[in-house]
Residue frames as qw, qx, qy, qz and C-alpha x, y, z in Angstrom:
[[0.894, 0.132, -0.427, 0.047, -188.13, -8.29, 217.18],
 [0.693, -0.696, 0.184, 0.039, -186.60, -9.88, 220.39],
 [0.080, -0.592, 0.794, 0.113, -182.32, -10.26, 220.46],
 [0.601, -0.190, 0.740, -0.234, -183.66, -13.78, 221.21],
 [0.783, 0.186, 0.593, -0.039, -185.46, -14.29, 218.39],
 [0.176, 0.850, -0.494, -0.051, -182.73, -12.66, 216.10],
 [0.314, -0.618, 0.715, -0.091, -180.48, -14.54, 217.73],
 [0.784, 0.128, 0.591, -0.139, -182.54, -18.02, 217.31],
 [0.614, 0.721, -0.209, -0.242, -182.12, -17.43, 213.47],
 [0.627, -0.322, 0.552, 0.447, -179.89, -19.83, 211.67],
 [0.154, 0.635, -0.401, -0.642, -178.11, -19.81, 208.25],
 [0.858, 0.485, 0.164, 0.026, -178.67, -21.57, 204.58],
 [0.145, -0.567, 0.493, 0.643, -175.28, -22.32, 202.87],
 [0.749, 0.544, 0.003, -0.378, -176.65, -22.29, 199.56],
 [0.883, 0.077, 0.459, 0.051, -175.75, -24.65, 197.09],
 [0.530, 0.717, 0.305, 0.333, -175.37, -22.64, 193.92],
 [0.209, 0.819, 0.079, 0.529, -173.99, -19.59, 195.77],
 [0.438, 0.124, -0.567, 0.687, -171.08, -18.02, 198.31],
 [0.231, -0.443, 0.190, -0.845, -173.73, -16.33, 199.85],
 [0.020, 0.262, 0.893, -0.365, -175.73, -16.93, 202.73],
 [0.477, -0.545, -0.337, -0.602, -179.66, -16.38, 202.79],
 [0.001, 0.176, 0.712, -0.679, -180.93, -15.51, 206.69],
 [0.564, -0.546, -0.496, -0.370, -184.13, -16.26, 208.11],
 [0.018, -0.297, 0.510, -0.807, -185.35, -14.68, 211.13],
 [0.309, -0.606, -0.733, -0.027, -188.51, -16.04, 213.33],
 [0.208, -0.387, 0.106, -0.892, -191.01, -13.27, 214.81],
 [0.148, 0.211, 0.778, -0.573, -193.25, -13.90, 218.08],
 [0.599, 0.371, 0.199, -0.682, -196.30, -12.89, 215.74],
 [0.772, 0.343, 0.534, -0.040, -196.28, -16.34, 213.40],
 [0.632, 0.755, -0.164, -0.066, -194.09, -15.03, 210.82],
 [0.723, -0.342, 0.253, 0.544, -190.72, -16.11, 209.38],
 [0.251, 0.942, 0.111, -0.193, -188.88, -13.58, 207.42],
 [0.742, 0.245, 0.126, 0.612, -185.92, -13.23, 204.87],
 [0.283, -0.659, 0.161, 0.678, -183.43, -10.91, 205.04],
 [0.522, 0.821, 0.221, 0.066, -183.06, -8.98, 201.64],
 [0.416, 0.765, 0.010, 0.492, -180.80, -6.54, 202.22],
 [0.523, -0.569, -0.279, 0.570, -178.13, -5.36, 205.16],
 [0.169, 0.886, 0.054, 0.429, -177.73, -2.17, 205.13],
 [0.792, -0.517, -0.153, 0.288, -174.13, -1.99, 207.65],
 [0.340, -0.103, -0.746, 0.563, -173.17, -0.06, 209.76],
 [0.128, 0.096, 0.268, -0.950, -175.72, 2.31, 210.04],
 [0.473, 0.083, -0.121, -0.869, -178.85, 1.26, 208.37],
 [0.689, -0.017, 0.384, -0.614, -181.67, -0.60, 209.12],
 [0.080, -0.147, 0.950, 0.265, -181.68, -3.07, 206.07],
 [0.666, -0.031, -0.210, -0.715, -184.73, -4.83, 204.41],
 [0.304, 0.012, 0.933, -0.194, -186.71, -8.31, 205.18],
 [0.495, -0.084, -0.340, -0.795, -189.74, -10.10, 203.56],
 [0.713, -0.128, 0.448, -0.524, -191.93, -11.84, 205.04],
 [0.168, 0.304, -0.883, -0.315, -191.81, -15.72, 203.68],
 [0.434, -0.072, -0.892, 0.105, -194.25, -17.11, 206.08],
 [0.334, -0.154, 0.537, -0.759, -197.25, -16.74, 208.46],
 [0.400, -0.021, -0.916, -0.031, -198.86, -19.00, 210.37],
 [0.503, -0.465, 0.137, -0.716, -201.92, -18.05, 212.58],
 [0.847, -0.414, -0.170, -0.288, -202.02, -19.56, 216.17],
 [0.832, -0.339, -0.124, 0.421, -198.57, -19.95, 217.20],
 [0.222, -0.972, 0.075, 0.007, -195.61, -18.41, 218.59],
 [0.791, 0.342, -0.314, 0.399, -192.45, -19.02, 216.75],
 [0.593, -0.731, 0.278, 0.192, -189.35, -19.19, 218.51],
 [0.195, -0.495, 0.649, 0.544, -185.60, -20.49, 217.37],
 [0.804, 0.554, -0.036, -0.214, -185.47, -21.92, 213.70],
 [0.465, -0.321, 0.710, 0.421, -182.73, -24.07, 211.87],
 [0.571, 0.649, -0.196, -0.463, -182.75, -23.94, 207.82],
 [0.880, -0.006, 0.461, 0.117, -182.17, -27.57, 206.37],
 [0.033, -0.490, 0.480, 0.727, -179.88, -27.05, 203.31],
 [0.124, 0.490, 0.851, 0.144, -183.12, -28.17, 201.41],
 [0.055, 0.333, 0.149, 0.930, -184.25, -24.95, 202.15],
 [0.585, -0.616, -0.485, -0.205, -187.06, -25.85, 204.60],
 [0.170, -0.386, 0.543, -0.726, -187.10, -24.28, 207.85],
 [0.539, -0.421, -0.708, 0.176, -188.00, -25.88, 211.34],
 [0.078, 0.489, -0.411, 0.765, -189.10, -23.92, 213.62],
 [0.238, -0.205, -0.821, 0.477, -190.03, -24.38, 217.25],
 [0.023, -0.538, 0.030, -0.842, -193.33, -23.02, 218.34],
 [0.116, -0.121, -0.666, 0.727, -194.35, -22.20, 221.91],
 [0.502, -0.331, -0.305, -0.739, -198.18, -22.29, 221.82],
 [0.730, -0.335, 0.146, -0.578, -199.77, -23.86, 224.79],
 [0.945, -0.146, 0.288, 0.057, -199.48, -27.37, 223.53],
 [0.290, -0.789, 0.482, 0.246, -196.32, -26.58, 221.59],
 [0.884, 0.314, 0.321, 0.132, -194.69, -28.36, 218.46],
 [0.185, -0.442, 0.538, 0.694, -192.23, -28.07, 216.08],
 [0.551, 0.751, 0.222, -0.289, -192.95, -27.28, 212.28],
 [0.510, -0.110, 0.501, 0.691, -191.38, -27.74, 209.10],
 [0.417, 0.744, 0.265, -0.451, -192.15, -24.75, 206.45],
 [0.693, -0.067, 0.356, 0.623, -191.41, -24.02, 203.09],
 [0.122, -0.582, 0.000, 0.804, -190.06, -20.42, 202.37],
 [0.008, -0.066, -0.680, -0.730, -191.44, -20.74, 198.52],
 [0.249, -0.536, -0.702, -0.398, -194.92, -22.07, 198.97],
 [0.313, -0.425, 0.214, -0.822, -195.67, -20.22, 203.00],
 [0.811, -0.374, -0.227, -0.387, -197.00, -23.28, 204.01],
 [0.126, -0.505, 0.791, -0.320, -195.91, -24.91, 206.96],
 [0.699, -0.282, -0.644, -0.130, -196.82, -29.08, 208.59],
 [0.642, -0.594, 0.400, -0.274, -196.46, -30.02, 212.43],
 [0.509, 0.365, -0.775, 0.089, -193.38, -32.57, 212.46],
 [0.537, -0.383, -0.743, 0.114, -194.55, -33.23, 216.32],
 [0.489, -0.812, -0.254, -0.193, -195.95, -32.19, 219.38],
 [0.510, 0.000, -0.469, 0.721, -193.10, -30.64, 221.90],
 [0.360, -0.848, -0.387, 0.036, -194.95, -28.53, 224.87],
 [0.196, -0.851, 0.312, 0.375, -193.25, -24.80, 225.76],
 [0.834, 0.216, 0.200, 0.467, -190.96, -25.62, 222.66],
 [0.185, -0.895, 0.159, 0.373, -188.06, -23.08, 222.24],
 [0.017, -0.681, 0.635, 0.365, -184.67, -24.28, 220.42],
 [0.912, 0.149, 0.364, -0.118, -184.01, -26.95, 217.79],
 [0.132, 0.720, -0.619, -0.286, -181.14, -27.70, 215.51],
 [0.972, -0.004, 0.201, -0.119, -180.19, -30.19, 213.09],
 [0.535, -0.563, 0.496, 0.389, -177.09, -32.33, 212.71],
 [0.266, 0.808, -0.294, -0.435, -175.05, -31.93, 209.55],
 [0.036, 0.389, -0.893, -0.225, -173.45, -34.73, 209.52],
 [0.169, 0.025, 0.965, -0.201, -176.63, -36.99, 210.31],
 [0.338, -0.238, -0.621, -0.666, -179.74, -35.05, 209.39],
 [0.281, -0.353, -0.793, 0.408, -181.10, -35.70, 213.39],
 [0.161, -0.630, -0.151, -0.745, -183.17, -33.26, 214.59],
 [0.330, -0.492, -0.709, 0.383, -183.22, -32.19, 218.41],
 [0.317, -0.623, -0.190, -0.689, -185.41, -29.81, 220.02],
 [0.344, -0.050, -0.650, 0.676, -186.22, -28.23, 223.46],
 [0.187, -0.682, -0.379, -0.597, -188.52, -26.95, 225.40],
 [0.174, -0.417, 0.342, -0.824, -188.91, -24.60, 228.84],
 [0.827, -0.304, 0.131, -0.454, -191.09, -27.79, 230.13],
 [0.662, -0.485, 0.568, -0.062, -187.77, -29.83, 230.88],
 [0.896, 0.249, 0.365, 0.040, -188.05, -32.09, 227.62],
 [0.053, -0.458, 0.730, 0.504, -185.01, -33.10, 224.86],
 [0.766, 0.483, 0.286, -0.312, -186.40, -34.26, 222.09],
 [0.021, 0.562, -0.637, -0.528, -184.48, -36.06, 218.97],
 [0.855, 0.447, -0.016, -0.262, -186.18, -36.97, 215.36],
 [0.364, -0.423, 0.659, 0.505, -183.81, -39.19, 213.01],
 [0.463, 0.557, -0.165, -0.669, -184.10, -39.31, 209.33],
 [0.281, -0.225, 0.929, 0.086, -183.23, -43.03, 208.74],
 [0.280, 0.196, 0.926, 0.159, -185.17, -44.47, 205.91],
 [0.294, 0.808, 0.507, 0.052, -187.06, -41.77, 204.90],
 [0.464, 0.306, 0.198, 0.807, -186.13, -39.40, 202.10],
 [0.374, -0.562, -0.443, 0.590, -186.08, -35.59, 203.27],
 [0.024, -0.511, -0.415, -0.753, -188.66, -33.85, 201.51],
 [0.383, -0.237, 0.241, -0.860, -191.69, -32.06, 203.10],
 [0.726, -0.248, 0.480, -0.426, -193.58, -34.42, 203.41],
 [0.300, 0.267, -0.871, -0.282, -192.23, -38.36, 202.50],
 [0.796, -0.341, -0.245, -0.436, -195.15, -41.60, 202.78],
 [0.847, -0.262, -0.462, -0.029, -194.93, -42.88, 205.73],
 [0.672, -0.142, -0.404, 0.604, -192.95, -40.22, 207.84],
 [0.149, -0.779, -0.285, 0.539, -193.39, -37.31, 209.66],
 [0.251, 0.935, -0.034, 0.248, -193.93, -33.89, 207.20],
 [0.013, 0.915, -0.403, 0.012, -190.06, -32.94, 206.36],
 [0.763, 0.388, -0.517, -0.034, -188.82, -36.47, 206.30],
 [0.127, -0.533, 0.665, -0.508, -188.50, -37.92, 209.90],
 [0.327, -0.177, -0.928, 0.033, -188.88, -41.29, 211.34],
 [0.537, -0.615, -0.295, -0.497, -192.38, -41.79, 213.24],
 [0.716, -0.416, -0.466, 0.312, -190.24, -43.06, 216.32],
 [0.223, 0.792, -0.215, 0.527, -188.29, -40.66, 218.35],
 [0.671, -0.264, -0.544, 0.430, -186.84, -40.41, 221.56],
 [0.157, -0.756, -0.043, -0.634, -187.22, -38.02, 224.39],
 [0.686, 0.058, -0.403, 0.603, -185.72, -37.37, 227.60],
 [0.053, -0.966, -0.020, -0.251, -184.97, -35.13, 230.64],
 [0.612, 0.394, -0.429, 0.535, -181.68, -33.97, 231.85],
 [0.618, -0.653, -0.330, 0.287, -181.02, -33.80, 235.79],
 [0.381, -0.523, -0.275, 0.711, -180.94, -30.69, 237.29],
 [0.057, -0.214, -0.450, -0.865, -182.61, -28.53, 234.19],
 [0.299, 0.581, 0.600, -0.461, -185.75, -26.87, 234.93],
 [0.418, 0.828, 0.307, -0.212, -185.92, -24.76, 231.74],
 [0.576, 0.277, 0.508, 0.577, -184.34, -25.27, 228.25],
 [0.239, 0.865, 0.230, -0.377, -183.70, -22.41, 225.96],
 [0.597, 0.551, -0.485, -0.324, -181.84, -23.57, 222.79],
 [0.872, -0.194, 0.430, 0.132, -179.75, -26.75, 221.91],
 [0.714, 0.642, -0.260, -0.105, -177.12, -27.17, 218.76],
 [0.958, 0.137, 0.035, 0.249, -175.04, -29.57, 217.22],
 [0.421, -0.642, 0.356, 0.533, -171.37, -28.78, 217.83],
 [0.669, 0.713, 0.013, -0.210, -169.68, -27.58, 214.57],
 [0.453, 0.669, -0.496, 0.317, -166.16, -28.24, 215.29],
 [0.786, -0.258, -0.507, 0.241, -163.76, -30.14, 217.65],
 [0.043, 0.614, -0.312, 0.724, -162.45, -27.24, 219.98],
 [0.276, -0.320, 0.528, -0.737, -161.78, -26.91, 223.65],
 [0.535, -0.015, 0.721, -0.441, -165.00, -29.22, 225.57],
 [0.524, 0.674, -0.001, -0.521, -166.38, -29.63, 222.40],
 [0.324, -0.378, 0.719, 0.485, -166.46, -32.19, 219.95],
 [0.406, 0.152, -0.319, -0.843, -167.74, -31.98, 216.42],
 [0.489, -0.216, -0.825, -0.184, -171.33, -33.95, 216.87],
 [0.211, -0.308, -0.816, 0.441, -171.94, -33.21, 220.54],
 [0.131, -0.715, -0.481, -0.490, -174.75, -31.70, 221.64],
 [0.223, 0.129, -0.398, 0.880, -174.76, -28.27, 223.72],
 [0.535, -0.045, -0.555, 0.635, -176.95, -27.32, 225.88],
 [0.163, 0.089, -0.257, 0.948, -178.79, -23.92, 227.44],
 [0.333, -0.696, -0.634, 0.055, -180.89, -23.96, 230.36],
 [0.264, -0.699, -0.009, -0.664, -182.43, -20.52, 231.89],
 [0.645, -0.596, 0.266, -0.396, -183.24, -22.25, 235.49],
 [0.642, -0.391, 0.279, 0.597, -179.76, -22.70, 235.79],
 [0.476, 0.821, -0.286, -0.133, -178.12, -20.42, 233.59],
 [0.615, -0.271, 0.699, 0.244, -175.59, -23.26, 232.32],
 [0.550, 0.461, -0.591, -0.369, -173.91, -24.82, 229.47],
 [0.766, -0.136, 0.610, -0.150, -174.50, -28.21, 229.39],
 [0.458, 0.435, -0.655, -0.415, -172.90, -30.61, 226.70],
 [0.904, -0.079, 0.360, -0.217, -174.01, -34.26, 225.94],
 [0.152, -0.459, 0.749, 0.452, -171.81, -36.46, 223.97],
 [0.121, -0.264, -0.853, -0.434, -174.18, -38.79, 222.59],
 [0.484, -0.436, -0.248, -0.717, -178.55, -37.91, 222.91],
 [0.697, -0.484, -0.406, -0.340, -178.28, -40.42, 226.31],
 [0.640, 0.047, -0.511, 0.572, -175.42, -39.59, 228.15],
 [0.405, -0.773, -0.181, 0.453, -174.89, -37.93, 231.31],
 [0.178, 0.929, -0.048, 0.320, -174.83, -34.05, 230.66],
 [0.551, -0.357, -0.153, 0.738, -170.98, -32.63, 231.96],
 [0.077, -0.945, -0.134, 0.288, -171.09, -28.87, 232.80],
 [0.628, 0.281, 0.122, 0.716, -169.38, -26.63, 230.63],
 [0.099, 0.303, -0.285, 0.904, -170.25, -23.49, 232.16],
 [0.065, -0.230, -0.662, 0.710, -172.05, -22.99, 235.66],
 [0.225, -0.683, -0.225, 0.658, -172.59, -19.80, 235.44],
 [0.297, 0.710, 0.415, 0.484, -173.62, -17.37, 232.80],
 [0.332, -0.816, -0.273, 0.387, -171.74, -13.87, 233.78],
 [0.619, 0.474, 0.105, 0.618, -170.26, -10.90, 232.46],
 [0.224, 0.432, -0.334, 0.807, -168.17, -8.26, 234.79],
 [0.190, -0.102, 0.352, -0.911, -169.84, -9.63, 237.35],
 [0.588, 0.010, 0.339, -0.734, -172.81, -9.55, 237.09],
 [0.391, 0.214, 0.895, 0.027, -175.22, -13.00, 236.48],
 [0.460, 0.270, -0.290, -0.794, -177.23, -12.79, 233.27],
 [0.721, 0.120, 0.609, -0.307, -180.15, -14.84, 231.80],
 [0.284, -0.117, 0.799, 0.517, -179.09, -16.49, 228.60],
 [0.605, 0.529, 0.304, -0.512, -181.88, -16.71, 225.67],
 [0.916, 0.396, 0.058, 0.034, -180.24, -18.51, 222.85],
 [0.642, -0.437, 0.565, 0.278, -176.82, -20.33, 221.76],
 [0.816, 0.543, -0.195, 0.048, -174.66, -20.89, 218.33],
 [0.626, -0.513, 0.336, 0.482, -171.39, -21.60, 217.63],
 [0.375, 0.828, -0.275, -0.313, -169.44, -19.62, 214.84],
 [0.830, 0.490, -0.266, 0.023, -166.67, -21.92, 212.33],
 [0.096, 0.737, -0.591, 0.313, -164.09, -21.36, 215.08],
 [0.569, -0.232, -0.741, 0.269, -165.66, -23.50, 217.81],
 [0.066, 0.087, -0.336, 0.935, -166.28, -20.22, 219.75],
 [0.169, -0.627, -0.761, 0.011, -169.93, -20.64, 221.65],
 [0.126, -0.270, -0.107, -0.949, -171.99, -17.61, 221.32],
 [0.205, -0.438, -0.835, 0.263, -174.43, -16.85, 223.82],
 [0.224, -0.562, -0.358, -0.711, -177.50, -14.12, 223.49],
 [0.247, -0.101, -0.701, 0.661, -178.95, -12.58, 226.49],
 [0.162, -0.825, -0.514, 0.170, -182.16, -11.03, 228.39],
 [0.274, -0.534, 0.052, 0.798, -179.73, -7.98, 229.19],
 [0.593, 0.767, 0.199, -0.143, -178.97, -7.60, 225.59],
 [0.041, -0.722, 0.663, 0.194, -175.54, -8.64, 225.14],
 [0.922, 0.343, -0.178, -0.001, -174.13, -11.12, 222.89],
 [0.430, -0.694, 0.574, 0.059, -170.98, -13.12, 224.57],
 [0.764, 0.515, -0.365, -0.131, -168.63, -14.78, 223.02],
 [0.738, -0.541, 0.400, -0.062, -166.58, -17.73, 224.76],
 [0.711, 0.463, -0.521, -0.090, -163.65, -18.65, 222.53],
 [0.144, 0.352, -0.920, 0.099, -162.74, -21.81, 222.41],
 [0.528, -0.459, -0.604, -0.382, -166.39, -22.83, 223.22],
 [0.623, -0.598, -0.487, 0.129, -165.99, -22.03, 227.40],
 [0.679, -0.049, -0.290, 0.672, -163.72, -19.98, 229.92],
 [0.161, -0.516, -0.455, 0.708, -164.23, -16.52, 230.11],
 [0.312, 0.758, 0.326, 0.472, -166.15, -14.28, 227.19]]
């Protein structure tokens, strides 16, 4: 398994329980649950929840429904909603080179990226957010949507919903993280002009290629890497 798609993994805060449940997406069409950590030294267990033959998962976001989106990166490219009980998965829509996707807590939006320039955001307005509800996209999204590129991006490689108001960063905007530029880019609303939060993607030095993006409860933007380092930029910019 790539850092990246480690990294891409988001969390479930269960309902019933302080714990968290992690899901992990695999380039070979599978999504997998974490079982067991086994820290600091041991490997840990996973099961397998999910496979899907013909695509190539990438990031994932866990709805607190328990469905998972993930993003895959097949030719023509799409996002999916699965569910970790039954294995089955739908197509929510078509998104070419898809990569990152994340949805907003407070709203229930869904946006999504892909490495072929496009932003992409579902909304749940008016339709109830099951797997699949009549008359809306499988997982409970309006049939309209909106879609978009941002000047001076050649190639997406995540997006999420701030979680907190901190530093550039306020709780709702959307962040950002193109490969060609390595940049942070934030948006305040899904059609404003993008303002640079970081340039430049470096550490002691040297330029690195990003490969996926959270932010932790502080406000502190985490950023995965090709290299194989994980930076951390408290306060969501300045220097990790």
């Amino acid at each position: 398994v790539s850092l990246a798609a480690l990294f891409a993994a988001d969390t479930l805060w269960a309902q019933s329980s302080p714990f968290e449940t992690v899901y992990f997406a695999q380039p070979n069409n599978r999504i997998l649950k974490v079982v067991e950590f086994q820290l600091p030294q041991g490997p840990g267990s996973a099961q397998t929840v999910v496979v899907e033959p013909g695509n190539f998962f990438q990031g994932l976001v866990v709805r607190q429904d328990n469905l998972i989106f993930v993003a895959s990166k097949t030719i023509k490219g799409s996002i999916q909603v699965c569910d970790p009980v039954s294995g089955h998965c739908k197509n929510v829509i078509a998104l070419k080179e898809a990569e990152g996707l994340h949805i907003s807590s407070m709203t229930g939006a869904l946006v999504a990226v892909s490495d072929d320039e496009d932003l992409l955001k579902l909304d749940p307005t008016g339709c109830a957010q099951t797997f699949e509800s009549p008359g809306c996209r499988p997982g409970g999204y309006q049939t309209a949507f909106q879609k978009r590129k941002v000047p001076g991006v050649k190639d997406f490689v995540d997006v999420k919903f701030a979680r907190t108001t901190k530093g550039p960063f306020s709780q709702g905007d959307i962040a950002l993280l193109s490969r060609n530029p390595a940049k942070l880019l934030k948006l305040t609303s899904f059609g404003a002009a993008p303002t640079t939060v970081l340039s430049q993607i470096k550490f002691n030095g040297k330029s690195l290629i990003p490969t996926g993006l959270a932010f932790n409860s502080a406000g502190d933007a985490l950023i995965s890497t090709f290299e194989g380092l994980l930076l951390r930029y408290p306060g969501g910019n300045g220097a990790p």
